[in-house]
N, C-alpha and C positions, 0 to 999 in steps of 0.2 A: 861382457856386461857394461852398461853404460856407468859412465863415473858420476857419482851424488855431489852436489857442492848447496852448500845453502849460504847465502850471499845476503847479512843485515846492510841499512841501511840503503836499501839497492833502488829507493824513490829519490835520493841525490843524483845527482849530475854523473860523479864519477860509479857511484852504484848501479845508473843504468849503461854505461859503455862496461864495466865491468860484467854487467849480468849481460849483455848481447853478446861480446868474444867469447863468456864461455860456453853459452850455448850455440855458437858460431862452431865452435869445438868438440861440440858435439858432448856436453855437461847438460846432465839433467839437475836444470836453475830451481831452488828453491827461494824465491825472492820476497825479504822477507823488510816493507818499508813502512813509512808512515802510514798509506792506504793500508795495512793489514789492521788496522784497529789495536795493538800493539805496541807499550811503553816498554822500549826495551833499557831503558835508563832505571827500572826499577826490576831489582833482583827474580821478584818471584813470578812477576810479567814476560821479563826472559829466560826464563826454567820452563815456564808452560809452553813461550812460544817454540823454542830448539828443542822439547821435548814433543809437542805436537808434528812437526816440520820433521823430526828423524823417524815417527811412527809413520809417516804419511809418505815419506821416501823411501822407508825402509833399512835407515840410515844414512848416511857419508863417508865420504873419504877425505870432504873440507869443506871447510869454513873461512870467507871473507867476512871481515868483523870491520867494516865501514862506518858504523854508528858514530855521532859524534859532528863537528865542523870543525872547519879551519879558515883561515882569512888568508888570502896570499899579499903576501906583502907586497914592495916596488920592483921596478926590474935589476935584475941583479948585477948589472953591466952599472947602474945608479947608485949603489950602495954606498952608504960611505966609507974608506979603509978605515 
């Protein structure tokens, strides 16, 4: 049986290299981004979505949970001690 993963925030950068290895790997992607119409920053927005998403896969066996940003800092070799 194929392995379920549902993968939020997978309309970022690293969400969509994330969601292509795993279905590189052979993961049936539930990819779940901005384009889904989907506030997952609000509790009951994200109940409905990973409750729709596990009815429509049939479940999972994971969850990448990407949602969110980050800023990268300078290069680390620059850093100050």
């Amino acid at each position: 049986m194929q392995k379920r993963v549902i993968v939020t925030g997978a309309s970022g950068a690293l969400g969509g290299v994330v969601t292509a290895v795993l279905s590189m790997e052979g993961w049936r992607v539930a990819a779940l981004g901005r384009g889904a119409g989907v506030d997952l920053t609000k509790a009951d927005s994200a109940r409905r979505a990973i409750d729709n998403t596990m009815a429509s896969l049939g479940g999972a066996e994971a969850l990448v949970h990407l949602v969110g940003a980050f800023q990268a800092g300078g290069n680390v070799a620059e850093t100050p001690a």
